[in-house]
C-alpha positions in Angstrom: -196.9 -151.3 96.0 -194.0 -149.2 95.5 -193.7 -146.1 92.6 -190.7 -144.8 91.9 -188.5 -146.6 89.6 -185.5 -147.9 89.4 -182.5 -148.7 86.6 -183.6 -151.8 87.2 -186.6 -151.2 85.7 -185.7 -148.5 83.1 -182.4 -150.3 81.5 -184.3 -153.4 80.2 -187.5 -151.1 79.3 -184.7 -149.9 76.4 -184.1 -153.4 75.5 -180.4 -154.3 77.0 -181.8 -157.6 78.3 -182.6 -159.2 74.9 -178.9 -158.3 73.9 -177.5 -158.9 77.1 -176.5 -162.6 75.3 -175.3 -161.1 72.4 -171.4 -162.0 71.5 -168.9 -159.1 70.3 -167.0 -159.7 67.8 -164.3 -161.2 70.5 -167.0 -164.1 71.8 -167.7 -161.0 74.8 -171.4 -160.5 76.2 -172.6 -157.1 75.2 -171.6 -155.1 78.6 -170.2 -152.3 77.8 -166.7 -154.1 77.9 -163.6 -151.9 76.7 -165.5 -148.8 75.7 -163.9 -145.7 77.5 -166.8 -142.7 78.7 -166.2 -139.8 79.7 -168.7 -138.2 82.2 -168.8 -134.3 82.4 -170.6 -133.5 85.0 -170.0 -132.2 89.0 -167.7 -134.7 89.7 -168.2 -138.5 90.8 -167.8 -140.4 94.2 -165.8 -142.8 92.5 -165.3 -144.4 96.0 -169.2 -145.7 95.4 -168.9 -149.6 95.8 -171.4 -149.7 92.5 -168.6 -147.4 90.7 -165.5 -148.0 92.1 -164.2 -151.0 89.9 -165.5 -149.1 86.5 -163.7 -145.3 87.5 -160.5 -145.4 85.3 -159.2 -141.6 85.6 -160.3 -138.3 84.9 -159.7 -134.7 85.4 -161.0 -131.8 87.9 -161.3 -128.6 86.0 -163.0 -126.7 88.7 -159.8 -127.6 91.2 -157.5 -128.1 88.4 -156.2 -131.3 89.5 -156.7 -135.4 88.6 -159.2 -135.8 91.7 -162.5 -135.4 90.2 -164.6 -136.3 93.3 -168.1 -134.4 93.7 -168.3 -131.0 95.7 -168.1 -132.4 99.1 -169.8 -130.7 102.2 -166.3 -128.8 103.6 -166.4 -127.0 100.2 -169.6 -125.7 100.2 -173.2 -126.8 97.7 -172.2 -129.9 97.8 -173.2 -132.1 94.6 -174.8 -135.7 93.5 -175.2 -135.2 90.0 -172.2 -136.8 88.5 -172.5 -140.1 90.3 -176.1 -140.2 89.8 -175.7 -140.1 85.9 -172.3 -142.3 85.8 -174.6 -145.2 87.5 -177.4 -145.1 85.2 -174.5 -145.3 82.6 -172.2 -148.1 84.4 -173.0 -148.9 87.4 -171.9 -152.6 88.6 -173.0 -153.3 91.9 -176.4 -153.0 93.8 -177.9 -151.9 90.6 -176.6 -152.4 86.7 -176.3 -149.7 84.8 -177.0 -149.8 80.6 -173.4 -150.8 80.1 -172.0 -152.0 83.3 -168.6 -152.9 82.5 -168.0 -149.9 80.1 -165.0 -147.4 81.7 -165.8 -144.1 83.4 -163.8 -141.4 83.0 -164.9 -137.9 85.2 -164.5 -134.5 84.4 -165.4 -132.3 87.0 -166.5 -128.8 85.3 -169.7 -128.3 87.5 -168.3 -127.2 90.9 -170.2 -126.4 94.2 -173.8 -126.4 93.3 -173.6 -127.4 90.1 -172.5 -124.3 88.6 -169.6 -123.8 86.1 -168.9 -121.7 82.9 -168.6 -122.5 79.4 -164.9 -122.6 79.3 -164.8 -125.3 81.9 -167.1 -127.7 80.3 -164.9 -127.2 76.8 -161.8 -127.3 78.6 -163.5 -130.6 79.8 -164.5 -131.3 76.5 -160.7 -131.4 75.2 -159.5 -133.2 77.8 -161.9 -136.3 77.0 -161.1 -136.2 73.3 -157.0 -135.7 74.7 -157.6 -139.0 76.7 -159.2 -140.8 73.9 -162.9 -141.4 75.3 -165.2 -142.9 73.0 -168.2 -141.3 74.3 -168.8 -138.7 76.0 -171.9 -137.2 78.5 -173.1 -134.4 79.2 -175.7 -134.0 81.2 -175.8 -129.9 81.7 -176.8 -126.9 79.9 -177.9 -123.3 79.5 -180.8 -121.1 77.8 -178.9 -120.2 74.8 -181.1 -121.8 71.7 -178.7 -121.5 68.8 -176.4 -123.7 66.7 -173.1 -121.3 67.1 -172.6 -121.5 71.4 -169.5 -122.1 71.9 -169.9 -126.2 73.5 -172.2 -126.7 71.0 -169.6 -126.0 68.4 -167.4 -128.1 70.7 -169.4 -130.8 70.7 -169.5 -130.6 67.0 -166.1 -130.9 66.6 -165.8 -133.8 69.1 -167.7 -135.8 67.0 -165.7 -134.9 63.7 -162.6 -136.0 66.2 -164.3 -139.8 65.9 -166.3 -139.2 69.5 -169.8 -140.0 69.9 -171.0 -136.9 71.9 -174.6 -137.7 74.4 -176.1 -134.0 75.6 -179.3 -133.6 77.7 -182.1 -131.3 76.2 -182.8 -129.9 78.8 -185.9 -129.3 80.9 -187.7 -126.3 80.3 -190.3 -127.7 78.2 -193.3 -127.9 77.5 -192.9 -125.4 74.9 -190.9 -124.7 71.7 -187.8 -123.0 71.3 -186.7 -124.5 75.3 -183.8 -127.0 74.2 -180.4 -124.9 75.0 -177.0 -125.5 74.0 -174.9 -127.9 73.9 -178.1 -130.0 73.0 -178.4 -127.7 69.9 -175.2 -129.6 68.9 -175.5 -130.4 65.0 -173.6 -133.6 65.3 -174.4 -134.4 68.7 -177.0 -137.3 70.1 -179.2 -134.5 72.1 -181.7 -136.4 73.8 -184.8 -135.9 75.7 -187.0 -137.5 78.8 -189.4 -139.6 78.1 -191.2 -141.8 81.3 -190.4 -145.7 81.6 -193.1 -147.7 83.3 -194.5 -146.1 86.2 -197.4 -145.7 88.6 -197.6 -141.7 88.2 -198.6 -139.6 90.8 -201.8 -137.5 90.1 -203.5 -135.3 93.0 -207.4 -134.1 92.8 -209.0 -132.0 95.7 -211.8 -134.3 97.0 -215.4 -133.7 95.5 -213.8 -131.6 92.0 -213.3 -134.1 88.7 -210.1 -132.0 87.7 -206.8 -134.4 88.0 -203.0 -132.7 88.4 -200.2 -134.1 87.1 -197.4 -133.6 89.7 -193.6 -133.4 89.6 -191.7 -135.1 92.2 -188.7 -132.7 92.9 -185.1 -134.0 92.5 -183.4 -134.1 96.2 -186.8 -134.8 98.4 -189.3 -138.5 98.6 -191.2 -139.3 95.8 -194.8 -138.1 96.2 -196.8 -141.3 96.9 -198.7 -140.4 99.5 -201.6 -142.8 100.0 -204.0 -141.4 102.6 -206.3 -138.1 101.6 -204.8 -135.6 103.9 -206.5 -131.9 104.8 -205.1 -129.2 102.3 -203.8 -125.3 103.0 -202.1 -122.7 101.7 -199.0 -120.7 102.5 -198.0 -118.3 101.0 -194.4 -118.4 100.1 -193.6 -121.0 102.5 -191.8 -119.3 104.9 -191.8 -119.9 108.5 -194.1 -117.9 109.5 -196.8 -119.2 106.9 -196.6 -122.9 108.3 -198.0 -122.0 111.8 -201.1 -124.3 110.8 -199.7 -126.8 108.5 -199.3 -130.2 111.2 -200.6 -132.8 109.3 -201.8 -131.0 106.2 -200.4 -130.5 102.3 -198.8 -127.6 102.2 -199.0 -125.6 99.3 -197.1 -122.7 97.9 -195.8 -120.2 95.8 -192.4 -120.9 93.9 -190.0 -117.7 94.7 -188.4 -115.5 96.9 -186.5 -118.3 99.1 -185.1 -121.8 97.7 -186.9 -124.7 97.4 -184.9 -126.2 100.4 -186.5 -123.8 102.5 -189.7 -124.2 102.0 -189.1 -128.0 102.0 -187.9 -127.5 105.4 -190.6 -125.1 107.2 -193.1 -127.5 106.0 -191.0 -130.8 107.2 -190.6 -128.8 110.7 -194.1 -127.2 111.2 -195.1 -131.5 110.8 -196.6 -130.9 107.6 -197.4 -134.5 105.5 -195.9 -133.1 102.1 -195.4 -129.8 100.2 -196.6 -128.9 96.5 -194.8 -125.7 94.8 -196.4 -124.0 91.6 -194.7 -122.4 89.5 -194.6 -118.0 89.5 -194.9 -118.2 85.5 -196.9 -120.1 83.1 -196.7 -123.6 82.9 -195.0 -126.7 84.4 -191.7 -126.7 86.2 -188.8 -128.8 87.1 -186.6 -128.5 90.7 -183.8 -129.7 92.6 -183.4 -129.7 96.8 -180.0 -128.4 96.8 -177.9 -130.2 100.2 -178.4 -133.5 101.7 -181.9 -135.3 100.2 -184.1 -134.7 102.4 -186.3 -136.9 103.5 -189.7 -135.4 102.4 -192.3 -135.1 99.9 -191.9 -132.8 97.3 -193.4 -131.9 94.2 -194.1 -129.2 91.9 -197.0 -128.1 89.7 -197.8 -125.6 87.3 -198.7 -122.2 87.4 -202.7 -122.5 86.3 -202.9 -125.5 88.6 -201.5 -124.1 91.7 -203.9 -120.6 91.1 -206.9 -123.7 90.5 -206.1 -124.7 94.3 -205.8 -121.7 95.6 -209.5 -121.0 94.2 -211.0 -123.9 95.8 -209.4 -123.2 99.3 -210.6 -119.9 98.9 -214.5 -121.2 98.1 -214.0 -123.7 100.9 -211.5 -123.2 103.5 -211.3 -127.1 104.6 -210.5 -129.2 101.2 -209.1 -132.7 101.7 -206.5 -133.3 98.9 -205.9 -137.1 97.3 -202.9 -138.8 95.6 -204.5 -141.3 92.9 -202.0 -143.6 90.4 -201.7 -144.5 87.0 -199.6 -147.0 84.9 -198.2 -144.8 82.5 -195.1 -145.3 80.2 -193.6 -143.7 76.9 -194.8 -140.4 77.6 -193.0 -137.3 77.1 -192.3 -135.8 80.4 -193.9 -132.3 80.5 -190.3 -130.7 81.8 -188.6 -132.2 78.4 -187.0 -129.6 76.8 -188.4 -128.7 73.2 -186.9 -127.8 69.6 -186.5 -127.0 67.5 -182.9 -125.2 66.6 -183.5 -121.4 65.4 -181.8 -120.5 62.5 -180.5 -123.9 60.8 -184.2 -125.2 62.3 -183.1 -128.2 63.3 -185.2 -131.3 64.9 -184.2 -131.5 68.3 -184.0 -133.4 70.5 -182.7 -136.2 68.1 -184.0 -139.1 70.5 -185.5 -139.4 74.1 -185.0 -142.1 76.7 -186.5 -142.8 80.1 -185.8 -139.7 82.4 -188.8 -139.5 85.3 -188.4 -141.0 88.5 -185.0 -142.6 88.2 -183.2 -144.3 91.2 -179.5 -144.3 90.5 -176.2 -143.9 92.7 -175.7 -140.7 94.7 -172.4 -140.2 97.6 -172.9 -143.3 100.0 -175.7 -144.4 98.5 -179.1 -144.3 95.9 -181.7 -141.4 95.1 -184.3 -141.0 92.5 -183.8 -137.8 90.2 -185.7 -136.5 87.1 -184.7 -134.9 84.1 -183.1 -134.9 80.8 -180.0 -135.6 82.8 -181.4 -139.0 83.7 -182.1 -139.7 79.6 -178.7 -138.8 78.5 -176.7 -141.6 80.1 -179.3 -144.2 79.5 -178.3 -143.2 75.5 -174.4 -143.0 76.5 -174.6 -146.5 77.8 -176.5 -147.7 74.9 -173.9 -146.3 72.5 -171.5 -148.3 74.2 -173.7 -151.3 73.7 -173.6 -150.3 69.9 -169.4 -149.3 70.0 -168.8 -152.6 71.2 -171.1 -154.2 69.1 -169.7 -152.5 66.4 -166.6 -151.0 66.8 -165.6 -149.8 63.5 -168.7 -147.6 63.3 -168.5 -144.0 63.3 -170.2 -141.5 65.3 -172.7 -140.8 62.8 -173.5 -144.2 62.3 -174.2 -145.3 66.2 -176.3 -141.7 66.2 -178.4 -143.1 63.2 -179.1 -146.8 64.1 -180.5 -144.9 67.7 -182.3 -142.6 65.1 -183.8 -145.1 62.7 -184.6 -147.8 65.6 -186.7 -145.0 67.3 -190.1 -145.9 69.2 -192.7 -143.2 67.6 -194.7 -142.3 71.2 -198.0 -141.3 71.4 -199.9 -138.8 74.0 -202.6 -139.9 76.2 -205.2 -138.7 73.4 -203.0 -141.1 70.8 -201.9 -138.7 68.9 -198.3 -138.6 67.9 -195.4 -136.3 69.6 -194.2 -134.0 66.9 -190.6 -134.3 65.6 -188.9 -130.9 67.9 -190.7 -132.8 70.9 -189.7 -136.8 70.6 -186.8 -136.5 67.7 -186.7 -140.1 66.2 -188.7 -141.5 69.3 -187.6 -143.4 72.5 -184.3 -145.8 72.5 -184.4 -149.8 71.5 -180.9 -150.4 72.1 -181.6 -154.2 70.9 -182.6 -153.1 67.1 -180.2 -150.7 67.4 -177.4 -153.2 67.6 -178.7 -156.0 65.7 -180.3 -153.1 62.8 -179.1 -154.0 58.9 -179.4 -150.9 57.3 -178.9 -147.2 58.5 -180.1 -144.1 56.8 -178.8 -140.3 57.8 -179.4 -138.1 59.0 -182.0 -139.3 61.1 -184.2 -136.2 60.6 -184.3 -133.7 58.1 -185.0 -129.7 58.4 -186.3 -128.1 55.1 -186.1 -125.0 56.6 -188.3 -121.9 56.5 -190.2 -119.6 53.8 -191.9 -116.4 53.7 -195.6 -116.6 52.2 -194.6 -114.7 49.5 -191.7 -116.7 48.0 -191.5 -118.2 44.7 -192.3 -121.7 44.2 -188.9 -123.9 44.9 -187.8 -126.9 44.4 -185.6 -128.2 48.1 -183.6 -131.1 47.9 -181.7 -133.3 50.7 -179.8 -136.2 50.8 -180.4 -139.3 52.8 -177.5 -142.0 53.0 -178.6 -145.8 53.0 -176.0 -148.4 54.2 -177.1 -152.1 53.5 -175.1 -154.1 57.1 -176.6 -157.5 55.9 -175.0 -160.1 54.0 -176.9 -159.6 51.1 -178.5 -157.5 48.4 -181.4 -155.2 49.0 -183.7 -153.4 47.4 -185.2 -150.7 49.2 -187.6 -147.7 48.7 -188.5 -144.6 49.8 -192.0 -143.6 50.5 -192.9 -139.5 50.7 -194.9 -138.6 53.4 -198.7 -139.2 53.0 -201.0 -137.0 52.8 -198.9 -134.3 51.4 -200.9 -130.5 51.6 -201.8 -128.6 48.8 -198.7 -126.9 47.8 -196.4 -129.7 48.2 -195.4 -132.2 45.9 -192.6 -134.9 46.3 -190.1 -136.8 44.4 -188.1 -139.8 45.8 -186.3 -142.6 44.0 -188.8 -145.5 43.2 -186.4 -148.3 44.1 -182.9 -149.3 44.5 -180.7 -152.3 44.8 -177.9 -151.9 47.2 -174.6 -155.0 47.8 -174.0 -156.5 51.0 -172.0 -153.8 53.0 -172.2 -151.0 50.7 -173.9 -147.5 50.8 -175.9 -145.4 48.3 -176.6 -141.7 48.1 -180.6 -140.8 47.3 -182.2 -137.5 46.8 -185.7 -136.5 48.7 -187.3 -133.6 46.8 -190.1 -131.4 48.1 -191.3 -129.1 45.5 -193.1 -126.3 47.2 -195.4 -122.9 46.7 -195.4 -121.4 50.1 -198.2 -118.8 49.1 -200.5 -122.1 49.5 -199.6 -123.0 52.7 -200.5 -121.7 56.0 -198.3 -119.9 58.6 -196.3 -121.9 60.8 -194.5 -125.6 61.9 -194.9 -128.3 59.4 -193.8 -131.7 59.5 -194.5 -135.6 59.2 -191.8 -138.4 58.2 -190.0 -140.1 55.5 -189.9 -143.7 54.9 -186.9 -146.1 53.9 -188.1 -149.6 53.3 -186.3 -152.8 52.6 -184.4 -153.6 55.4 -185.2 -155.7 58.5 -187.2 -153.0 59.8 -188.8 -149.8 58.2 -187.3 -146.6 58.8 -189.2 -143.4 60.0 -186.9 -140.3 59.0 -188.9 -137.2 60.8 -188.4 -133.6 58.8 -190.0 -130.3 59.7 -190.3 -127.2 58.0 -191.5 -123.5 58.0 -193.9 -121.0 56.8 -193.2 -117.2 58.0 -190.7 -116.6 60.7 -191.6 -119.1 63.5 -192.3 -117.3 67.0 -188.9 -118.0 68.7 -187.7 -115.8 71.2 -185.4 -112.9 70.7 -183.5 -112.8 73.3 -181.8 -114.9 75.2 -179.1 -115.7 78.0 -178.1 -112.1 79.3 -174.8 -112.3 81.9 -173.4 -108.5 83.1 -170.2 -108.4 85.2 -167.6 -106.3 85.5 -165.1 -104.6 82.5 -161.1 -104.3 82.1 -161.4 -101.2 83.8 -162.1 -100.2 87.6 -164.8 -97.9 86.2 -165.7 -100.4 83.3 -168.9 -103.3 83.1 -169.2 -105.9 80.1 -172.6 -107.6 79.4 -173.1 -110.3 77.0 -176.7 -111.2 75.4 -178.1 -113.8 72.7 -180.1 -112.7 70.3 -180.7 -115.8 68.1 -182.6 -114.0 64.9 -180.3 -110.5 65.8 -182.7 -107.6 66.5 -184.2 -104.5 64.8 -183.5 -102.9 68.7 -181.8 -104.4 71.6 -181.4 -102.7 75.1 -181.3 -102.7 78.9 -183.5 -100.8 80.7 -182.9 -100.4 84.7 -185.7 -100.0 87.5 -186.0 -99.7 91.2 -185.8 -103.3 92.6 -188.4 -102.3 95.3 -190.7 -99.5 93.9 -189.8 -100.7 89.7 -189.0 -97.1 88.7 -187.5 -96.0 85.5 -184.5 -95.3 85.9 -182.2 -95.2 83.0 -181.4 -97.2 79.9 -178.2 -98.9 80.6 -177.8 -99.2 76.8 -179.6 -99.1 73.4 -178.5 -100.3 69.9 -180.0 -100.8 66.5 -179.2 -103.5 63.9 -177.9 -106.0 65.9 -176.7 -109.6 63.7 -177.6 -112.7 65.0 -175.4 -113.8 67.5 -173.7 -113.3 71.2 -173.3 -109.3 71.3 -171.1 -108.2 73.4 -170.6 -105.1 74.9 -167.8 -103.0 77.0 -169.4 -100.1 78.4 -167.3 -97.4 79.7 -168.2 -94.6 82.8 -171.5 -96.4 84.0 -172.9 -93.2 85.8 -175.2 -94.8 88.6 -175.0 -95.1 92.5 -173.4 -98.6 93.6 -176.3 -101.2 94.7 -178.9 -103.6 93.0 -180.9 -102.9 90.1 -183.6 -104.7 88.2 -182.8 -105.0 84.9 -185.5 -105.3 81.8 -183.5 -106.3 78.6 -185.5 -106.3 75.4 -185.3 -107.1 71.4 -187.5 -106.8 68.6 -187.3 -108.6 65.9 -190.1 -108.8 62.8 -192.6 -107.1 64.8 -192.0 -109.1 67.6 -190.6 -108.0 70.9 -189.4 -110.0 73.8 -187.7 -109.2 77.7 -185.8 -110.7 79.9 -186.1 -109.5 84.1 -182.7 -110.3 85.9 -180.6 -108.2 88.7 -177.4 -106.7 88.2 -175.2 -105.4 91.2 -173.1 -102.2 90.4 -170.5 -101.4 93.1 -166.7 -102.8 93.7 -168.0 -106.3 94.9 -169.9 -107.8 91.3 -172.5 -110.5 91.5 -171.9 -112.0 88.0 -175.1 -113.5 86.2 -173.4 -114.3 83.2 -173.8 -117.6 81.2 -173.2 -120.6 83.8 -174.1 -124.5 82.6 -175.9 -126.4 85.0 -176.8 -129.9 85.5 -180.1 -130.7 83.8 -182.3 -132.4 86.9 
């Protein structure tokens, strides 16, 4: 029995083999044929014998030259991430990617470990729409949750350029308020993970009922250990903690040195796998930066990993099991979560298979997680749509993804809500073969305060009839409507073969009734082939988003000058830095303080920083309508600056 997946297995879960038949409009079978996409990413190994004959071109940003070839190991963290998505988007080989004869186009504007800034990836961004890409992937990101970050702005405009522009989510879920830019991307197709059919990996401590979902960590083996196998801690997993760990799980605390390391003491002291929890609440995602190594890995959460720790600590000898179950179309716990502060978008709009996905790496094939997987499996189904229908518009691919959706369910069957699935999981099949589109594909209603006035809120959905006939369709509010909402929507209406029509939803609501906090449920337009789910969302009070995010320091235009940059998506009330001790977290000083801050990037010169040159722990902080929020980073002072500020990385 094996578990981990492959595209094999995840490309026809998204229904490409019951259109693989399917004729263009030129008699060609729906491959991807003629349909140019660009990947942004670290780079490919275009010399890859599965990628070779689709690489057409590209450009290295990073270099700044036309040889976009991953980081290789004479430069330094070396990188897989590029070719790994490009084959779940084209490869044509040992394994078939979604559109495996579409044309790959790099742009390297990741460099050596995956790390670049936001004016590479738009450079990148530009240089794709220059070279007349129809798609475009981007499997990176950063913190920042707001509509106004400069790629997603990018992206925006992309798509107004006649692109259809793919992000990843990211994958710093499970909770809300995690997706970062450029999945906040109004126009883009941001997209999240979901799992495709899988025998996932669950690990109990022998004699206890509870059962822990576990993570296996990008660059190491898939955890499918079969044998029970004795259980100990160590600390942070440095050498010294593995002295006992020969044929034992190793667990240990995420921090202080990289995951690599602690992969390898375990793999050296003989140890049979390693699990990580996380040093902060919940679930995490990770990467083994290098060559894979060949290992277990895996990671847990935070409450988990302090649960083990409790039972080794009541009973020093604990055997620890690895059980499976078939699982498919769930959310993947990592999966980044919306929605968008300020316009209050649902994000992500879509998700697509992203856990345990075997795809092409340099010289040959490694299974990766994340929202970085999911992206290029709905790149190379918009290729499947673009050459299915080449005359459509970006809009219109991102809505037949939208309306053909797959609504998924958590194990209690209950439904995902709309900032946590979007429109649901990919059928590239309905997509293409769909005969009626409606968008946008979700709708925001925004926010009130429990005070406001009774108001009347109106949006506008757009039905296209694609069959070859008249249609009548409706439009059915969402049942069960709470007291203190009341809706209007057209009873019927006829629409001719190929045309569109305009309706009007209306949601006439008295805030003062509702309760504090998300609302939501769905929309439906019937008539077509199909009915259409249309998610929408909407607020009471100011939701509990962060206020503060994405803080970079580096030097100023001055010798004696420093520049720091930080988001504050709802502005702030107060904003500041205050700096401690790194080793004994003394006060020291406030670095800066303002008042009345917009919402926005602020950015700040500050002239004469009085302090001593070194490391200092730095405690940024906003409030914002009584609610206050930090961020813990370190900042060097001194000639020689280690810059924090805003990087993108790939999204494992």
């Amino acid at each position: 029995m094996t578990y981990q997946t492959t595209i094999d297995d995840s490309v026809p879960f998204i229904g490409t083999e019951n259109i693989r038949n399917q004729l263009d409009r030129d008699g060609e079978k729906l491959t991807g044929k003629g349909v140019k996409i660009a990947v942004i990413d670290t780079g490919i190994d275009y010399s890859h014998p599965d990628l070779k004959p689709n690489f057409k071109g590209g450009y290295d940003v990073v270099d700044n030259d036309k040889d976009p070839m991953e980081t290789m190991p004479r430069q330094g963290g070396i990188t897989i991430h590029g070719t790994h998505v490009a084959g779940i988007i084209a490869a044509n080989g040992k394994i078939k990617g979604v559109a495996p004869e579409a044309e790959i186009y790099a742009y390297r504007a990741l460099g050596p470990g995956g790390q670049g800034t936001t004016e590479q990836v738009i450079e990148s961004i530009e240089r794709a729409v220059e070279d007349e890409v129809d798609i475009i992937n981007l499997s990176l990101g950063n913190s920042v949750n707001g509509p106004d970050w400069p790629t997603s702005v990018a992206l925006d405009r992309a798509v107004e350029l006649g692109v259809v522009a793919v992000t990843s989510n990211g994958n710093s879920g499970p909770n809300m308020w995690t997706v970062g830019s450029p999945g906040t991307s109004t126009k883009a197709i941001s997209v999240g993970a979901s799992s495709p059919p899988l025998k996932t990996p669950y690990i109990t401590i022998f004699g206890e009922d509870r059962e822990i979902s576990v993570n296996s960590m990008s660059g190491a083996l898939p955890w499918n250990l079969r044998r029970d196998h004795p259980l100990m801690f160590a600390g942070l997993g440095r050498k010294e903690d593995m002295e006992d760990a020969a044929g034992k799980i190793v667990l240990v605390r995420r921090g202080i040195i990289p995951f690599a390391e602690k992969a390898r003491n375990a793999m050296e002291s003989g140890a049979k796998g390693l699990i990580i929890y996380n040093n902060t609440s919940g679930p995490f995602m990770g990467a083994i930066d290098g060559d894979p190594l060949q290992f277990p890995v895996a990671t847990i959460s935070k409450e988990d990993g302090e649960w083990m720790r409790e039972q080794l600590e009541e009973k020093q000898k604990r055997q620890i099991r690895t059980i499976f179950r078939h699982e498919e179309d769930l959310l993947a716990p990592f999966s980044s979560r919306g929605p968008v502060t300020h316009t209050w978008e649902v994000k992500p709009d879509v998700v697509a298979p992203g856990v345990s996905i075997d795809s092409t790496i340099p010289k040959g094939y490694l299974g990766l997680n994340g929202t970085s997987m999911s992206a290029p499996h709905v790149a190379g189904a918009a290729a499947l749509i673009k050459q299915a229908h080449p005359n459509w518009s970006p809009e219109q691919i991102k809505a037949a993804l939208m309306n053909t959706g797959k609504q998924l369910f958590d194990l209690e069957g209950k439904p995902y809500m709309p900032h946590e699935q979007g429109a649901g999981r990919i059928q590239v099949d309905k997509a293409v073969r769909t005969d009626t589109l409606v968008y946008p594909g979700a709708v925001t209603f925004g926010k009130w305060a429990a005070d406001d006035r009774r108001e009347v809120k109106r949006v506008k959905l757009t039905v296209e009839n694609h069959s070859d006939t008249v249609k009548k369709y409706y439009v059915s509010p969402p049942l069960d409507a709470p007291d203190g909402v009341q809706w209007k929507v057209p009873f019927s209406f006829e629409i001719e073969a190929g045309e569109k029509k305009e309706v009007e939803v209306v949601m006439d609501i008295f805030p003062a009734v509702l309760k504090e906090g998300i609302h939501h449920g769905d929309i439906f337009i019937k008539g077509g082939s199909e009915e259409i789910r249309v998610p929408y969302l909407f607020f009471i009070e100011e939701p509990d988003y962060p206020r503060v995010m994405a803080f970079g320091f580096e030097r100023g235009d001055s010798v004696d000058s420093y520049r720091y940059e930080v988001y504050l998506p709802g502005g702030a009330s107060e904003v500041g830095i205050a700096l401690y001790d790194p080793d004994t977290f003394k006060f020291i000083k406030y670095l800066d303080a303002k008042k009345d801050i917009g919402r926005g990037l602020l950015e700040v010169e500050l002239e004469g920083v009085d302090l001593a040159n070194g490391v200092y722990k730095a405690l940024v902080f906003a409030e914002q309508d009584g609610k206050e929020d930090t961020l813990e980073t370190m900042i060097f002072i001194g000639d020689e600056l280690h810059s924090n500020a805003d990087k993108n990385n790939r999204d494992e």
